[in-house]
TIRO-2110 file (N, C-alpha, C; in Angstrom, 1 decimal):
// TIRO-2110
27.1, 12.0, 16.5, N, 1, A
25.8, 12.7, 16.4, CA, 1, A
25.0, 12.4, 17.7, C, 1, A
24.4, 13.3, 18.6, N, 2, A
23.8, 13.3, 19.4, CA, 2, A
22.5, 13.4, 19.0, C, 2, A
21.1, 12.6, 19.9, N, 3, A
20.0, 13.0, 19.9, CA, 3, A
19.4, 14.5, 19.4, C, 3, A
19.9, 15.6, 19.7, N, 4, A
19.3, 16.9, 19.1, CA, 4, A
19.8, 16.7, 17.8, C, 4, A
20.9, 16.5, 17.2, N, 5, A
21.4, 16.7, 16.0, CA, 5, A
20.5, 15.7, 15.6, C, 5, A
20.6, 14.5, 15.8, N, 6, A
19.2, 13.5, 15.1, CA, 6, A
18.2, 14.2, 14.7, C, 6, A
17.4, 14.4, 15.5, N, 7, A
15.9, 15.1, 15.4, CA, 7, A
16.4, 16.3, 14.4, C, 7, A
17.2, 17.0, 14.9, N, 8, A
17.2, 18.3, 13.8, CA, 8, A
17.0, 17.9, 12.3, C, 8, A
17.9, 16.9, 11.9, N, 9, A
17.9, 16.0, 10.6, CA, 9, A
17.2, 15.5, 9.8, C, 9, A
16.1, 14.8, 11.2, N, 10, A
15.2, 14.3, 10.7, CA, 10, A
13.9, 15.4, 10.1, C, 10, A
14.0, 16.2, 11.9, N, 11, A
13.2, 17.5, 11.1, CA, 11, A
13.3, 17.8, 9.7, C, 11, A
14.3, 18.6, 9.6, N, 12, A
14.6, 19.0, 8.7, CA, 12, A
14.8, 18.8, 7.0, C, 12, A
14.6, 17.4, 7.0, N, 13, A
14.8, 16.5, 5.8, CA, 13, A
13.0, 16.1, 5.3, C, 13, A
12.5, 15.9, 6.6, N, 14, A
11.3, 15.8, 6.2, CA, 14, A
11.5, 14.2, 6.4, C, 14, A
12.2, 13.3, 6.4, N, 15, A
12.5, 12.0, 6.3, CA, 15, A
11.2, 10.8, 6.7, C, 15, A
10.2, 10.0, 6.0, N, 16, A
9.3, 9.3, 6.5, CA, 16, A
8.3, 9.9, 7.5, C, 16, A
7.9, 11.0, 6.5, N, 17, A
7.0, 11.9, 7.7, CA, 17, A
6.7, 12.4, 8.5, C, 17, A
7.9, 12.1, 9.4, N, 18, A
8.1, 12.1, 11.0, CA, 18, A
7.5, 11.2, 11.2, C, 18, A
7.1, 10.2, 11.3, N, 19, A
6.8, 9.2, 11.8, CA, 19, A
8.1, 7.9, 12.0, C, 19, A
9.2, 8.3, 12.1, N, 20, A
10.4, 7.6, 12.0, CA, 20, A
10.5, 7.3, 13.8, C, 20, A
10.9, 5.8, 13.7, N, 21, A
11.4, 4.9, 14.9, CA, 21, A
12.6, 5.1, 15.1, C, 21, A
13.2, 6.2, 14.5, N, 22, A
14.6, 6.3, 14.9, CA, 22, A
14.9, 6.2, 16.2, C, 22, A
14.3, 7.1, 17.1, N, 23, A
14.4, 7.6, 18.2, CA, 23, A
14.8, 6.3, 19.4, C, 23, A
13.6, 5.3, 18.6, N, 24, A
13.9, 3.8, 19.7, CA, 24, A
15.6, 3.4, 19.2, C, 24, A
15.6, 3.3, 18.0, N, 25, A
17.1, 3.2, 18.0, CA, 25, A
18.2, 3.8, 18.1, C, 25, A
18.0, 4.9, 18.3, N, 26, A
19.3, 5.7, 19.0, CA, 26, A
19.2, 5.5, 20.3, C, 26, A
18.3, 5.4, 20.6, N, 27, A
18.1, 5.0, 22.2, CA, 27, A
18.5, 3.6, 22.5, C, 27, A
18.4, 2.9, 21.9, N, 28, A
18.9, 1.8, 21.7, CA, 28, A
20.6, 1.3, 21.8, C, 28, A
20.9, 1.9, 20.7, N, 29, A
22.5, 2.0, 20.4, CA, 29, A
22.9, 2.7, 21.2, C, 29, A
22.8, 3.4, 22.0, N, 30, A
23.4, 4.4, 23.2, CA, 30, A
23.3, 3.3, 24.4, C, 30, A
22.3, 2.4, 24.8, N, 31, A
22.3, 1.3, 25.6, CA, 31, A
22.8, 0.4, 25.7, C, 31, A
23.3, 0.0, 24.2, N, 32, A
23.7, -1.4, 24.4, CA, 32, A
25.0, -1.1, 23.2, C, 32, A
25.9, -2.2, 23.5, N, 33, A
27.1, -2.0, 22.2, CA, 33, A
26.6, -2.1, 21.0, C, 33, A
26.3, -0.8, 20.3, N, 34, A
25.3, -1.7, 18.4, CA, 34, A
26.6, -0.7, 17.7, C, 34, A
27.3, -1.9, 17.0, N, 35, A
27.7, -1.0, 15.6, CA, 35, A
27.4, -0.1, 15.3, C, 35, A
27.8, 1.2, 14.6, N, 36, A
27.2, 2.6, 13.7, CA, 36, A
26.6, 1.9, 12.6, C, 36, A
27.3, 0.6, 11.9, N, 37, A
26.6, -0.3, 10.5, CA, 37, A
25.0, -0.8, 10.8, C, 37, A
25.3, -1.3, 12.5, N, 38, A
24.0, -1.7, 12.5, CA, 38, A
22.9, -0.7, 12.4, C, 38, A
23.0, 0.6, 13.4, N, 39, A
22.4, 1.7, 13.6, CA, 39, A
21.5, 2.2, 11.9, C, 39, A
22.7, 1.9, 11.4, N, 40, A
22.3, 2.4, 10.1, CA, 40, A
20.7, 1.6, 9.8, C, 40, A
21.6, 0.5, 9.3, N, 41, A
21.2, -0.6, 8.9, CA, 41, A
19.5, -0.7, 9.3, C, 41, A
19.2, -0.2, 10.9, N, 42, A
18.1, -0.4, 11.0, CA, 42, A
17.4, 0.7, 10.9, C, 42, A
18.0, 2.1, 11.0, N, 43, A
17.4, 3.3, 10.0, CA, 43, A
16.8, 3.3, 8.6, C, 43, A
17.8, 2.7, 7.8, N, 44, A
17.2, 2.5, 6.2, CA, 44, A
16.2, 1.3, 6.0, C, 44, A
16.0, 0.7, 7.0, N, 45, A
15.2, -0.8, 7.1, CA, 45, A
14.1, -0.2, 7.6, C, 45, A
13.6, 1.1, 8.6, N, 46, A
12.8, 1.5, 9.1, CA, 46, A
12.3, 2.6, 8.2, C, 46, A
12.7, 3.1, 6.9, N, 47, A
12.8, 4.1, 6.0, CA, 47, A
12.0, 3.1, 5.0, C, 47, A
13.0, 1.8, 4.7, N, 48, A
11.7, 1.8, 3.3, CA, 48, A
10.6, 0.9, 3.8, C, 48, A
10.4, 0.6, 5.1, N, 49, A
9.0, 0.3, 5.1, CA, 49, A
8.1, 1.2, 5.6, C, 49, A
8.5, 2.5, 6.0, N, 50, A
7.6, 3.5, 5.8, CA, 50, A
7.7, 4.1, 4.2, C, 50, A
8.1, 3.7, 3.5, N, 51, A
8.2, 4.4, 2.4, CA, 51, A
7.6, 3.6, 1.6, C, 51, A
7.6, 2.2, 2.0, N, 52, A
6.4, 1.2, 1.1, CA, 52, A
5.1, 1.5, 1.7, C, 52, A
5.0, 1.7, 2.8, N, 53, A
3.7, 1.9, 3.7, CA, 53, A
2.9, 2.9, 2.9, C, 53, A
4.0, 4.2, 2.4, N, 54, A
3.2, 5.1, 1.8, CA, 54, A
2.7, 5.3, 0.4, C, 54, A
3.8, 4.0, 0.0, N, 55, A
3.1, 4.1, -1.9, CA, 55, A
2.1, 3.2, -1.7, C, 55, A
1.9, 2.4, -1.1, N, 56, A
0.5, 1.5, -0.9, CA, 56, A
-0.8, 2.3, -0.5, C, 56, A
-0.3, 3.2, 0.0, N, 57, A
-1.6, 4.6, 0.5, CA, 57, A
-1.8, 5.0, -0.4, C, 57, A
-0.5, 6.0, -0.9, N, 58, A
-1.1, 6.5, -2.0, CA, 58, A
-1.9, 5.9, -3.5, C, 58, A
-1.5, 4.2, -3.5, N, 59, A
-1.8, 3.5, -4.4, CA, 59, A
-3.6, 3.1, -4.7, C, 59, A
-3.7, 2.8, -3.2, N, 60, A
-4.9, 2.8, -2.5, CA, 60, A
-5.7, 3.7, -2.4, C, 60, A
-5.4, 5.4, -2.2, N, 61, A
-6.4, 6.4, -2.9, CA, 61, A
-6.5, 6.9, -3.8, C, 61, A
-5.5, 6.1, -5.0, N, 62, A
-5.3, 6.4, -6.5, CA, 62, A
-6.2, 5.9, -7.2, C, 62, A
-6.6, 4.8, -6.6, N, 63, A
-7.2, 3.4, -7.0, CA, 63, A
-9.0, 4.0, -6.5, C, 63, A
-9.2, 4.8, -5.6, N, 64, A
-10.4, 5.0, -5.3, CA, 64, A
-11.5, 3.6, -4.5, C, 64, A
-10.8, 3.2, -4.1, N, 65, A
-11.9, 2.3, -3.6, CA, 65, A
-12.8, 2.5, -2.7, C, 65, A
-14.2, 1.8, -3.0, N, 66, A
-15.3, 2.3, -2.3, CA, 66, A
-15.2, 2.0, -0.9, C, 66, A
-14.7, 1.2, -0.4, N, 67, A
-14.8, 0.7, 1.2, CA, 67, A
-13.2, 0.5, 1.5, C, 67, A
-12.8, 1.6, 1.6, N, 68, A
-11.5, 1.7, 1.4, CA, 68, A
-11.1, 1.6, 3.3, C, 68, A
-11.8, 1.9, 4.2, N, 69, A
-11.4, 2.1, 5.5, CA, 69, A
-12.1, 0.9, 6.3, C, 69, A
-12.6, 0.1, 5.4, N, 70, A
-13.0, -1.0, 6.1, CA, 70, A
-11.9, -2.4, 5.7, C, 70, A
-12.3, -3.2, 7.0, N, 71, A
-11.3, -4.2, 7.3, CA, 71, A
-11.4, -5.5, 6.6, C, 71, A
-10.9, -6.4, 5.9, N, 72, A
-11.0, -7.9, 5.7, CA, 72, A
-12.5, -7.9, 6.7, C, 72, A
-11.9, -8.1, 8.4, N, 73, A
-12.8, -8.6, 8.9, CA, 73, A
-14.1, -8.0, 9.0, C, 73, A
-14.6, -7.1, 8.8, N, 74, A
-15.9, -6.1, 8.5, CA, 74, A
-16.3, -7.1, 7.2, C, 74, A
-15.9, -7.1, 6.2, N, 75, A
-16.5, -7.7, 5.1, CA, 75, A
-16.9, -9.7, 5.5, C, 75, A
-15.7, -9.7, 6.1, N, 76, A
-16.3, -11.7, 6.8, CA, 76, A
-17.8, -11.8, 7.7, C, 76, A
-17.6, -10.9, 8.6, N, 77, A
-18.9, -10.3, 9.6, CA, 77, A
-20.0, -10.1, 9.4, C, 77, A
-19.8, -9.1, 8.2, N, 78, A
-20.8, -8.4, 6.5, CA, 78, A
-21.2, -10.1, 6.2, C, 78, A
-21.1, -10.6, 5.2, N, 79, A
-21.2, -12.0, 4.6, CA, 79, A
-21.7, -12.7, 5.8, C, 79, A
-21.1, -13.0, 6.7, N, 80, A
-21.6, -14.2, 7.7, CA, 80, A
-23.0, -14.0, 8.2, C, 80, A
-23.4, -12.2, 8.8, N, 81, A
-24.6, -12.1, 8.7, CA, 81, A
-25.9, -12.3, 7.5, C, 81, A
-25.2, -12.0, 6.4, N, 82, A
-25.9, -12.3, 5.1, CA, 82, A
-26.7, -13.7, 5.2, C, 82, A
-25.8, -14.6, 5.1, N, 83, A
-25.8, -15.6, 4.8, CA, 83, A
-27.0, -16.1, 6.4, C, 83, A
-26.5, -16.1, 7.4, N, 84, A
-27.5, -16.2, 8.9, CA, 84, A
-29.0, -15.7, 8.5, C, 84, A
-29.0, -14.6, 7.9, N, 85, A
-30.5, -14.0, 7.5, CA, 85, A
-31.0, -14.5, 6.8, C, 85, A
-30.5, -15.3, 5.7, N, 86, A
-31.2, -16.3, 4.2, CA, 86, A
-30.9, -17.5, 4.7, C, 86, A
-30.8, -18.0, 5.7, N, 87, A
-31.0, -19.1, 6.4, CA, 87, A
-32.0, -19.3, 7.0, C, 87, A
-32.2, -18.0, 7.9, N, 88, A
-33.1, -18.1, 8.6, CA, 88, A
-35.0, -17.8, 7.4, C, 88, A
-34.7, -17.6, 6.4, N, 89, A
-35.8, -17.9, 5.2, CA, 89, A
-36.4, -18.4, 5.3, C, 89, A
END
């Protein structure tokens, strides 16, 4: 399988949204001696953690949460000023 035939595949499959790292790894395995097992190996390993990536999205806007695009640290920052202001009381 060559690079076009890749992409065509992937295209065409729809596979991890296109957002698939395959590409480092074919480029990879063309570089260096890698098994076709390994090749694999790190295609389906690069598959379900975009595929976990996306049930946790989807889980996450199922769930509705209100500060859903804000970070841990936004909320530590949030609180630490809180707390600074009723100090200063």
């Amino acid at each position: 399988m060559n690079i076009t035939e890749y992409n065509a595949h992937y295209t065409n499959s729809g596979s991890a949204d296109g957002r698939h790292s395959g590409d480092s790894f074919y480029t990879q395995a063309q570089a260096e001696p890698m098994a076709p097992i390994d090749l694999i190996s790190c295609l389906v390993s690069d598959e379900l953690t975009l595929r976990s990536d996306r049930l946790l999205e989807r889980r996450r806007k199922q769930a509705g949460f209100r500060d859903a695009n804000r970070s841990l640290e936004w909320f530590r920052l949030y609180l630490q000023s809180e707390d600074e202001s009723q100090s200063g009381l």
